[in-house]
N, CA, C and O atoms as a DFTB+ gen file, in Angstrom:
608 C
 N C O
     1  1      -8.021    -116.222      27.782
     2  2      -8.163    -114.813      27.498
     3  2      -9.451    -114.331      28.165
     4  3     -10.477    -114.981      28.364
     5  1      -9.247    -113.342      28.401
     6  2     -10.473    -112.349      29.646
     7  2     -11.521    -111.719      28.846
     8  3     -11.015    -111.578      27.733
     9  1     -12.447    -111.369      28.832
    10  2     -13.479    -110.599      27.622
    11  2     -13.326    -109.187      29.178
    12  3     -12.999    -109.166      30.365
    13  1     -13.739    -108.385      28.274
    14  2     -14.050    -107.103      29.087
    15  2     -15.401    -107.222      29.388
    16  3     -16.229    -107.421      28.499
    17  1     -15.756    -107.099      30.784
    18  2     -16.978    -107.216      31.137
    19  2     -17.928    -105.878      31.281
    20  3     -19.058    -105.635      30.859
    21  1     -17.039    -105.157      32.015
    22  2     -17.903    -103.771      32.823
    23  2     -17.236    -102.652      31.432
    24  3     -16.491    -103.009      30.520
    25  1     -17.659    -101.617      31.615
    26  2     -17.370    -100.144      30.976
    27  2     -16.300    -100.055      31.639
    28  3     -15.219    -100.030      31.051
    29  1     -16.362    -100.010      32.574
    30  2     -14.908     -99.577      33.699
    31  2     -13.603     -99.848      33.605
    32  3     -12.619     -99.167      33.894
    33  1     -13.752    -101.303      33.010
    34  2     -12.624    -102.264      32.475
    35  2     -12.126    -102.014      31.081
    36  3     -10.948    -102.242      30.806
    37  1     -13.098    -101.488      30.061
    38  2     -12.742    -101.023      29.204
    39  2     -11.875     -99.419      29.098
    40  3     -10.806     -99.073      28.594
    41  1     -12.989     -98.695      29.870
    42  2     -11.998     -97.237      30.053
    43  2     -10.913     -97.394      31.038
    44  3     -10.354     -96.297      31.046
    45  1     -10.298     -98.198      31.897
    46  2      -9.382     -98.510      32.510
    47  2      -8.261     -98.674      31.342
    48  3      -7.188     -98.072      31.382
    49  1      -8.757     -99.840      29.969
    50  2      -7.267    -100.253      29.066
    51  2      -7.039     -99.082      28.303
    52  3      -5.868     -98.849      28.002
    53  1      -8.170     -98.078      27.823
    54  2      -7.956     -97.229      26.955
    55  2      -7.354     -96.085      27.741
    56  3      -6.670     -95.329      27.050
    57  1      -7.427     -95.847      28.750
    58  2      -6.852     -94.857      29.209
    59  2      -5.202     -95.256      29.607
    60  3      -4.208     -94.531      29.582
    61  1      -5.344     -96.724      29.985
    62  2      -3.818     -97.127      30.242
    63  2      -2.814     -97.690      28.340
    64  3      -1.677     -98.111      28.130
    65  1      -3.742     -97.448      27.599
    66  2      -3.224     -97.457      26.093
    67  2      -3.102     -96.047      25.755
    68  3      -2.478     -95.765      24.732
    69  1      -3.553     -95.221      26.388
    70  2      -3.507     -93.637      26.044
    71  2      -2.192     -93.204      26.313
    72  3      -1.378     -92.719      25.527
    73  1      -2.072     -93.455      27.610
    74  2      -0.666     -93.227      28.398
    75  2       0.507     -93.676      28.000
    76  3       1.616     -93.162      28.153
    77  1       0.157     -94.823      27.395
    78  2       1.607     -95.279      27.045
    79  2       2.286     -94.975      25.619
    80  3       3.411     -95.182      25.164
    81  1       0.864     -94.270      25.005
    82  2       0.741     -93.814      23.135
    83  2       1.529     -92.181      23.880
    84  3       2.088     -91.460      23.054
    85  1       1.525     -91.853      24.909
    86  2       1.442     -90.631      24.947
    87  2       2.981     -90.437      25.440
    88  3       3.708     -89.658      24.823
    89  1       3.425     -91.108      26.480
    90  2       4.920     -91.552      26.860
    91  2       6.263     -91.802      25.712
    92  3       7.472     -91.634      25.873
    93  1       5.583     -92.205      24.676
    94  2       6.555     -92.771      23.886
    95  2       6.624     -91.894      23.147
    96  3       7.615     -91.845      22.418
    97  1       5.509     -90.776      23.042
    98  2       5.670     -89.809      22.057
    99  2       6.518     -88.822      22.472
   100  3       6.989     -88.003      21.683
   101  1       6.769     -88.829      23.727
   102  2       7.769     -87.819      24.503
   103  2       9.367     -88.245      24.967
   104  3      10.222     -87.632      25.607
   105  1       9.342     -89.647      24.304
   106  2      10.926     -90.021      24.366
   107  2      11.549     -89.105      23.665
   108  3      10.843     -88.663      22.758
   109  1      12.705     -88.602      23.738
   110  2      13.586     -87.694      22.951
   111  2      14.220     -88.989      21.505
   112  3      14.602     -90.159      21.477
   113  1      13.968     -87.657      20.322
   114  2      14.668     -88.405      19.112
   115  2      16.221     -88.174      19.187
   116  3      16.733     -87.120      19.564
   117  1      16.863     -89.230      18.805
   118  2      17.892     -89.152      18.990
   119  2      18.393     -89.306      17.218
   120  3      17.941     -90.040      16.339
   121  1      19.737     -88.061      17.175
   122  2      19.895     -87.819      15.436
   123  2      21.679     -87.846      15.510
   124  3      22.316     -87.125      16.278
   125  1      22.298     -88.829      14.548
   126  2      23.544     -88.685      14.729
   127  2      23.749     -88.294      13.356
   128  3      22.976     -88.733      12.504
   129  1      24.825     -87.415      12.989
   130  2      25.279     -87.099      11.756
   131  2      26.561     -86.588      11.784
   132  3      26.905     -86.044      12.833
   133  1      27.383     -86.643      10.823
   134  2      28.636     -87.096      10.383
   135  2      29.333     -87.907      10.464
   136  3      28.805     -89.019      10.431
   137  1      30.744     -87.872      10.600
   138  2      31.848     -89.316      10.869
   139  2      31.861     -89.407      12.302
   140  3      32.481     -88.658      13.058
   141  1      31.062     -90.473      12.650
   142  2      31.623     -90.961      13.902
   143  2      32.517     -91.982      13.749
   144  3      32.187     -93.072      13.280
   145  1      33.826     -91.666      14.173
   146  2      34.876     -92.923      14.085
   147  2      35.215     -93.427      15.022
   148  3      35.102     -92.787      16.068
   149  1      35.651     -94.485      15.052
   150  2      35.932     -95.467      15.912
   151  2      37.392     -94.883      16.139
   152  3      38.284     -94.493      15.386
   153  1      37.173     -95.044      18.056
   154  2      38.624     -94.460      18.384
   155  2      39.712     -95.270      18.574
   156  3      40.742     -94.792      19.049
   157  1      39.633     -96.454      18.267
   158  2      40.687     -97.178      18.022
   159  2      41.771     -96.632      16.288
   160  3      42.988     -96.644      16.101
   161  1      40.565     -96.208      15.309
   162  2      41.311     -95.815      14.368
   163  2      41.876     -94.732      14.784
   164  3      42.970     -94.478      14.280
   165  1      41.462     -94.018      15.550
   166  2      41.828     -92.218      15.698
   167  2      43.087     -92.415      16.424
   168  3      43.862     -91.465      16.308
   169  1      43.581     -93.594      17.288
   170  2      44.397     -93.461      17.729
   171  2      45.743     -94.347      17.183
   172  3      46.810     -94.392      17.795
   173  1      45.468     -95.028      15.922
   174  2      46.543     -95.381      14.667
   175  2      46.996     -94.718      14.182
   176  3      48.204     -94.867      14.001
   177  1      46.255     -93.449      13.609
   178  2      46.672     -92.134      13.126
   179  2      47.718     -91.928      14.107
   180  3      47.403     -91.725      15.280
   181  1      49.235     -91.968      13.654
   182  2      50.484     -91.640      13.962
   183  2      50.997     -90.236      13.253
   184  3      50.835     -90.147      12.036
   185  1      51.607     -89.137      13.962
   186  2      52.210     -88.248      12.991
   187  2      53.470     -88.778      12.590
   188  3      54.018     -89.568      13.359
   189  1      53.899     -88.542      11.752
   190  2      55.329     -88.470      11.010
   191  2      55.346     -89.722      10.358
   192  3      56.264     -89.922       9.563
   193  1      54.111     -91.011      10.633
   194  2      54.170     -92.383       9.761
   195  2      53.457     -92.414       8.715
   196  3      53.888     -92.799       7.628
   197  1      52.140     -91.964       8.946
   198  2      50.472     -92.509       7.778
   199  2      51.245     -91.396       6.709
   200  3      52.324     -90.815       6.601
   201  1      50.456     -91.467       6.283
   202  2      50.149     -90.625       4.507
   203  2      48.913     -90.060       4.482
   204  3      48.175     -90.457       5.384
   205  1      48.361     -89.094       3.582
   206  2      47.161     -89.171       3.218
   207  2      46.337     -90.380       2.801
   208  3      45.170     -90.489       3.176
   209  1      46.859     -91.186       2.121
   210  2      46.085     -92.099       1.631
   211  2      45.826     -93.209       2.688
   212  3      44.735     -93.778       2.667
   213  1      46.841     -93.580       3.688
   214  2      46.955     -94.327       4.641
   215  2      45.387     -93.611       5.915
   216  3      44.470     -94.325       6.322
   217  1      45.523     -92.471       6.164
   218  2      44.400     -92.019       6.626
   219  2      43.035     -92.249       6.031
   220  3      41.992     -92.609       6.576
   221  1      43.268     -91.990       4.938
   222  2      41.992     -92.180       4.381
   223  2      41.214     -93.649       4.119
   224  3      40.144     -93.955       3.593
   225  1      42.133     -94.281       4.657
   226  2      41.891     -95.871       4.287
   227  2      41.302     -96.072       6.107
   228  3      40.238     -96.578       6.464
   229  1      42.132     -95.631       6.780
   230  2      41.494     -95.750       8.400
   231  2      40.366     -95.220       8.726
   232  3      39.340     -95.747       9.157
   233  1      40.604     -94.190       8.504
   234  2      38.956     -92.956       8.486
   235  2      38.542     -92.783       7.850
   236  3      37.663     -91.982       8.169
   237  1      38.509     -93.031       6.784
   238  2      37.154     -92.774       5.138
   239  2      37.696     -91.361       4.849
   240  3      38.793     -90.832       5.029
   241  1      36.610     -90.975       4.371
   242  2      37.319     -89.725       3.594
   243  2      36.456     -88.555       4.908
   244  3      35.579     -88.850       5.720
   245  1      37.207     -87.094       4.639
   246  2      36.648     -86.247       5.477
   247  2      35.950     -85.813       5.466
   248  3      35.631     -85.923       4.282
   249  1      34.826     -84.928       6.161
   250  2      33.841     -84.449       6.410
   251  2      33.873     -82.824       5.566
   252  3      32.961     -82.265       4.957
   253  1      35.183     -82.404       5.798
   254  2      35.768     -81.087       4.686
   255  2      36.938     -81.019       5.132
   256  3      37.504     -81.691       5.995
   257  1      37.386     -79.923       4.322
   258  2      39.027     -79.948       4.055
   259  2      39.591     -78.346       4.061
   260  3      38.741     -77.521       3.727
   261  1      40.657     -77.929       4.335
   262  2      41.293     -76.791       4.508
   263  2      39.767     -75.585       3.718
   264  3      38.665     -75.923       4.153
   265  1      39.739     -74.690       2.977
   266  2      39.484     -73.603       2.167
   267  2      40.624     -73.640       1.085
   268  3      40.641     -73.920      -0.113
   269  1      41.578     -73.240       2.009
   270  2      42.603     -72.648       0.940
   271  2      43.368     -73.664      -0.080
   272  3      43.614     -73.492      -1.274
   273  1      43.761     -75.111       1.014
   274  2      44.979     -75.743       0.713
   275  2      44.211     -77.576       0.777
   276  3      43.011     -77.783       0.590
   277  1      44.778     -78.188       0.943
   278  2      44.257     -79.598       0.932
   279  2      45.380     -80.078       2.317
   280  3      45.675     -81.256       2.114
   281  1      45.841     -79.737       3.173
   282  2      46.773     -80.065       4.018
   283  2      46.117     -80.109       5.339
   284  3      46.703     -80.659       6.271
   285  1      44.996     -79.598       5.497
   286  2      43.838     -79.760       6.648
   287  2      42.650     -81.002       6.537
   288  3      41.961     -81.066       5.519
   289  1      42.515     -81.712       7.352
   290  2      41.313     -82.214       6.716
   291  2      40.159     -82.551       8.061
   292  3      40.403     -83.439       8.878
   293  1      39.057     -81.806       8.122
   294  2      38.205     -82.315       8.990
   295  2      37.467     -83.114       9.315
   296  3      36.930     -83.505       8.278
   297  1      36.970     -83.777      10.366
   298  2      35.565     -85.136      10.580
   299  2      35.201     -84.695      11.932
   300  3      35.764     -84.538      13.016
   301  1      33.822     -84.536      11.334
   302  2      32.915     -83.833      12.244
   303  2      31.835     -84.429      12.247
   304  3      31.228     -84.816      11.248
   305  1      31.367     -84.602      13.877
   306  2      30.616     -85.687      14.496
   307  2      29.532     -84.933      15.558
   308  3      29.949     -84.468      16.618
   309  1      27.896     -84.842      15.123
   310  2      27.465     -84.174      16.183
   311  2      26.290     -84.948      16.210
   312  3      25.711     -85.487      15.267
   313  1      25.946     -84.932      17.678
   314  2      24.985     -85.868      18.146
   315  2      23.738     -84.758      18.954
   316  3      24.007     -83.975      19.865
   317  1      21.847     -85.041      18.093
   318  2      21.341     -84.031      19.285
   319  2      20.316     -84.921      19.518
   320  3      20.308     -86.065      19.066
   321  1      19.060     -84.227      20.516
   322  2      18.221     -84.685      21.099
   323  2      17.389     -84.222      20.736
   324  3      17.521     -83.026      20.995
   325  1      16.149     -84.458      20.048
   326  2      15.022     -83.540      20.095
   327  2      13.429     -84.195      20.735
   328  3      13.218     -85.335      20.322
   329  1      12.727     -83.835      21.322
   330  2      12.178     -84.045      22.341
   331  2      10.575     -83.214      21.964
   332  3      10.371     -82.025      22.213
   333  1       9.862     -83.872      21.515
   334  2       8.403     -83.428      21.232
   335  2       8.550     -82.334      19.828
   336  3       8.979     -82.496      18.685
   337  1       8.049     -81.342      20.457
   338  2       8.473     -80.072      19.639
   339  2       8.848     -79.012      20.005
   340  3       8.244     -77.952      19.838
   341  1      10.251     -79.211      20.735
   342  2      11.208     -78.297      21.434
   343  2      12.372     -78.202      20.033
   344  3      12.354     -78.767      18.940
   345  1      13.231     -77.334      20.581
   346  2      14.307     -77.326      19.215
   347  2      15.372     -78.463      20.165
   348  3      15.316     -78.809      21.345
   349  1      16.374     -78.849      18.986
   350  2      17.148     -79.627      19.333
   351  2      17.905     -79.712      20.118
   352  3      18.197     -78.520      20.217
   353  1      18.863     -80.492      21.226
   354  2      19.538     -79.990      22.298
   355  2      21.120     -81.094      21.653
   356  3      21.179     -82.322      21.606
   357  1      22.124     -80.142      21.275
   358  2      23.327     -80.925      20.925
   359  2      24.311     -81.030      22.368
   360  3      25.007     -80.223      22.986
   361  1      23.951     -82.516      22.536
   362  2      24.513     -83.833      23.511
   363  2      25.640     -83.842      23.024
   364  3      26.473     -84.090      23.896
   365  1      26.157     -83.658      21.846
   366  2      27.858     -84.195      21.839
   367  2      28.574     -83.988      20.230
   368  3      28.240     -84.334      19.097
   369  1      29.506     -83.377      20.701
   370  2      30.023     -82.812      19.238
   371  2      31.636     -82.934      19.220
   372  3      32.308     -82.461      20.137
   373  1      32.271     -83.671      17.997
   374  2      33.771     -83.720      17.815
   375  2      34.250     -83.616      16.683
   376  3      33.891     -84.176      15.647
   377  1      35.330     -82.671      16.913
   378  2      35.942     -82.438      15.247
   379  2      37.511     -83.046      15.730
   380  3      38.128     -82.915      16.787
   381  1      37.808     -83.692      14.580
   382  2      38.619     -84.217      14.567
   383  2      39.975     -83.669      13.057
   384  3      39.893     -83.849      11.842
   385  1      40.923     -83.084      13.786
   386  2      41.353     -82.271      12.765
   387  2      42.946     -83.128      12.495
   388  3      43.684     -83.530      13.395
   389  1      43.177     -83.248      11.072
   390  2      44.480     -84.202      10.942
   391  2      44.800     -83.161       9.781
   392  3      44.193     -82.892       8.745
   393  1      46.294     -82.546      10.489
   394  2      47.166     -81.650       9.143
   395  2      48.460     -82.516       8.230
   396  3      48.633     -83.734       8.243
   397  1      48.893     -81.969       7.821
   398  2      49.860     -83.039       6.845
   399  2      50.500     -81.860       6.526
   400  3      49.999     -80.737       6.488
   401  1      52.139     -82.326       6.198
   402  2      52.682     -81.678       5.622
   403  2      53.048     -81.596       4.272
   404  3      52.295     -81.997       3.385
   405  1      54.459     -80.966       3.985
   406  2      54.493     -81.067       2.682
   407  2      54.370     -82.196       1.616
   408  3      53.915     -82.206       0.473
   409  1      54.975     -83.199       2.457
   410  2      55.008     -84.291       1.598
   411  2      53.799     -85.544       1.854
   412  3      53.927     -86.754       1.670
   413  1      52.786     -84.899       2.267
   414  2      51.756     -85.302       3.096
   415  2      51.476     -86.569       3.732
   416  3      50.603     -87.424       3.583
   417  1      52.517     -86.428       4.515
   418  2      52.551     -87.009       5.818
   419  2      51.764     -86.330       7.102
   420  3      51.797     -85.103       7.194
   421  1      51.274     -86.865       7.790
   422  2      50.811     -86.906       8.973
   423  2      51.375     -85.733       9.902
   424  3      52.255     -86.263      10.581
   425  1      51.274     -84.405      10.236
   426  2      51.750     -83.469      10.935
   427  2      51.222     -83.450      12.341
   428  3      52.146     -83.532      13.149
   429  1      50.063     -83.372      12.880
   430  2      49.176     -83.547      13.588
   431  2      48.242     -83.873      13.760
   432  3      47.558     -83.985      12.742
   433  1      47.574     -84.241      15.086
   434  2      46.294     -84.950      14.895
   435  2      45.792     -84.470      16.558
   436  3      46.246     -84.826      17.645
   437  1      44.595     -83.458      16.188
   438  2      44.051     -83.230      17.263
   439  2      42.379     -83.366      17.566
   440  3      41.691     -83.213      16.556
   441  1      41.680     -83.622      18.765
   442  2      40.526     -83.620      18.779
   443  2      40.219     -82.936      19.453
   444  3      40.837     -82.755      20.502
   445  1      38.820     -82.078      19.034
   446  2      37.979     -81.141      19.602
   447  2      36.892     -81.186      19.856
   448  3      36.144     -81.038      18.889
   449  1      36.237     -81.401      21.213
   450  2      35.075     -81.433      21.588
   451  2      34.430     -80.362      21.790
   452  3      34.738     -79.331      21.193
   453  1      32.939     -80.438      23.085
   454  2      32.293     -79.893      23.197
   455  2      32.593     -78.405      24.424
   456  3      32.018     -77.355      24.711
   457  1      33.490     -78.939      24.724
   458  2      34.185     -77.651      25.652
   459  2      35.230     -76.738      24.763
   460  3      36.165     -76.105      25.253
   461  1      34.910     -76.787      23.424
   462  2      36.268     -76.283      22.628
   463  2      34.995     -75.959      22.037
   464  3      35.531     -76.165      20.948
   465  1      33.819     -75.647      21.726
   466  2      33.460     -75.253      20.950
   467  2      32.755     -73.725      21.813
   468  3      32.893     -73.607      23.030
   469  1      32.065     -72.722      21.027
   470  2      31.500     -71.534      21.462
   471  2      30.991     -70.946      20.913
   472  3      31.478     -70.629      19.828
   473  1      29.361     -70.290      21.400
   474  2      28.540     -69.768      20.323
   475  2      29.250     -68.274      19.995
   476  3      30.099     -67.565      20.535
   477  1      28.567     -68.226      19.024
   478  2      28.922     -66.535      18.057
   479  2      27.392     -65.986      17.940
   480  3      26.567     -66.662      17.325
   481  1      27.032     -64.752      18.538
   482  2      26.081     -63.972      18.453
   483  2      26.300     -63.137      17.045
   484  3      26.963     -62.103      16.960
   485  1      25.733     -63.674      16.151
   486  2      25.205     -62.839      14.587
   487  2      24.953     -61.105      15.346
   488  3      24.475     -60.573      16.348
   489  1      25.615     -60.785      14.131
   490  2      25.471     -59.029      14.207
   491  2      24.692     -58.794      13.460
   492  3      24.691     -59.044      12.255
   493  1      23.520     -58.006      14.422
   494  2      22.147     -57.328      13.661
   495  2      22.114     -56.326      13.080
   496  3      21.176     -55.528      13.092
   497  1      23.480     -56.188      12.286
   498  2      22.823     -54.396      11.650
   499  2      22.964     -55.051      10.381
   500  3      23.566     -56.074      10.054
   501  1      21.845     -53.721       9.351
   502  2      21.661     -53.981       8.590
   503  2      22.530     -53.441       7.383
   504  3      23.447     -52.774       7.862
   505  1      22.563     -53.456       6.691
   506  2      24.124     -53.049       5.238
   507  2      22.906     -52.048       4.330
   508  3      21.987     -52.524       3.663
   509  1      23.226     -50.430       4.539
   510  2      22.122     -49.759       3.622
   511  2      22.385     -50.123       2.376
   512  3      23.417     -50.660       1.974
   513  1      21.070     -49.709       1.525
   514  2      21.442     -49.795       0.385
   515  2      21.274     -48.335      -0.753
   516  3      20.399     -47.478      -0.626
   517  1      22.032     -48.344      -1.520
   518  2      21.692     -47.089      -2.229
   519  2      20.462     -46.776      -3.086
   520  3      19.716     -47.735      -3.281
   521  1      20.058     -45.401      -3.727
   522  2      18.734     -45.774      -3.965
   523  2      18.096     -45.028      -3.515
   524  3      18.443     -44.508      -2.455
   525  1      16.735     -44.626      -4.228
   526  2      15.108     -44.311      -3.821
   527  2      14.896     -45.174      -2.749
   528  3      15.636     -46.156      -2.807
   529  1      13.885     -45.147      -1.458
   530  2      13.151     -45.669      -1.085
   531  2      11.545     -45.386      -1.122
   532  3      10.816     -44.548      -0.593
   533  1      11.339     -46.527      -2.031
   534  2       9.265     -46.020      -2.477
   535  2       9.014     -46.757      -1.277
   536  3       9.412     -47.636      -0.511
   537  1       8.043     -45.823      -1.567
   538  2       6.231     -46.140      -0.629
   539  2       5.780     -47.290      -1.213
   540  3       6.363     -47.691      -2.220
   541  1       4.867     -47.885      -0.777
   542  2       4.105     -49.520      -1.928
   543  2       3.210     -48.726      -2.640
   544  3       2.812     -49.459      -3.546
   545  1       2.582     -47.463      -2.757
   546  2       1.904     -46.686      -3.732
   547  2       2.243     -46.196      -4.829
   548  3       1.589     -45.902      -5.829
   549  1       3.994     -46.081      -4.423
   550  2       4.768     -45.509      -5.602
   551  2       5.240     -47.099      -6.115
   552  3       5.324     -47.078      -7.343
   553  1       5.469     -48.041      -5.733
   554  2       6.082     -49.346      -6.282
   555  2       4.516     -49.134      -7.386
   556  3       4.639     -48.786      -8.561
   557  1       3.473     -49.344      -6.907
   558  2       2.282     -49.788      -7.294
   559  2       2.185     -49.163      -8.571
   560  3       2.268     -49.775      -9.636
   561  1       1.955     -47.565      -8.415
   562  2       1.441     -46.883      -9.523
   563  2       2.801     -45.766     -10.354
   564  3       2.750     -44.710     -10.985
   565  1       3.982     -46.744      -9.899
   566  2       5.221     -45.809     -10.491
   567  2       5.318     -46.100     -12.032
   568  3       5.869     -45.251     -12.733
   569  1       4.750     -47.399     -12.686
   570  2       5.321     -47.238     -14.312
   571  2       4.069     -46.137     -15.060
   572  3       4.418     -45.567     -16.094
   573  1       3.002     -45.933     -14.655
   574  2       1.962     -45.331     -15.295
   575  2       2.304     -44.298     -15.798
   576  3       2.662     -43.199     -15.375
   577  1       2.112     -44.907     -17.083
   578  2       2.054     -43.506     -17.890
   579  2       4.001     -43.178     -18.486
   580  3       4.492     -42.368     -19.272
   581  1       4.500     -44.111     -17.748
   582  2       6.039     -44.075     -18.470
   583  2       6.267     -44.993     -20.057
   584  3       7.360     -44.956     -20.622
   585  1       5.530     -45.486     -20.418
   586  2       5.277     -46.171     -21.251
   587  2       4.349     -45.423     -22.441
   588  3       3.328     -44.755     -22.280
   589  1       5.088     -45.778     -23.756
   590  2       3.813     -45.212     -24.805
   591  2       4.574     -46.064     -26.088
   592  3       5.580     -46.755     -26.248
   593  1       3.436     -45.556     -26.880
   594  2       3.392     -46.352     -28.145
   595  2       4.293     -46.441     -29.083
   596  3       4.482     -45.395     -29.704
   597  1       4.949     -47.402     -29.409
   598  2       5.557     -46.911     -30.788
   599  2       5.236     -46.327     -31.769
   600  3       4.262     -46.762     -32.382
   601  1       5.891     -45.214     -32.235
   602  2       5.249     -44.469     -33.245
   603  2       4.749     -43.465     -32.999
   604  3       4.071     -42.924     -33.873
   605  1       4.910     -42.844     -31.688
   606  2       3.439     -41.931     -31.247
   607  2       4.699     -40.914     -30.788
   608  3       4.455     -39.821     -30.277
């Protein structure tokens, strides 16, 4: 083993320990969440054979399910990147949608990726409301004097 001799040699490791503290801090985090399934199961899923319960034994249970009815059932799989302190960048996303029919059997089975998906721009107006609108002077000094004693 080497002893550090000069200053030079020392600010040489700390600066090459700086760099590499500093590199790793800029690898992107990588975050997976929901059902990622294995596509060998996804492709057992038969229509007109499985069952509900038969699915659910291949794929676990779903990620969510119709609103209305129980004949939909979703698994949803999204993968992002996040990278220092940037916002997240979603690398890869699949919904995997299996309907059933009446007798809940297996109706279809489709998958949806990242070219099937599309943003929605939120609508900025605001919903009035009915009503006074106070000043913060009138919020402030509006009960004064509305109040009195019992008895009086």
């Amino acid at each position: 083993m080497t002893i550090l001799r000069t200053p030079s040699q020392l600010t040489a490791l700390l600066l090459a320990a700086t760099a590499a503290v500093g590199l790793g801090a800029c690898s992107p985090r990588i975050d997976q969440r929901g059902n990622l399934l294995d596509p060998d199961a996804v492709l057992a899923v038969q229509p007109g054979i499985q069952t509900k319960d038969q699915v659910a034994q291949l794929l676990g249970t779903p990620s969510t399910r119709a609103t209305f009815d129980d004949k939909t059932w979703y698994y949803i799989s999204k993968r992002t990147e996040t990278t220092a302190f940037f916002p997240p960048d979603v690398t890869d996303q699949q919904v995997l949608v299996v309907r059933f029919d009446n007798v809940d059997v297996v109706e279809t089975v489709k998958v949806y990726g990242m070219n099937d998906g599309f943003e929605i721009e939120p609508v900025d107006r605001v919903t009035p409301t009915y009503g006074q609108r106070l000043t913060i002077l009138q919020q402030l000094f509006g009960n004064i004097g509305r109040f009195t004693k019992p008895g009086s």
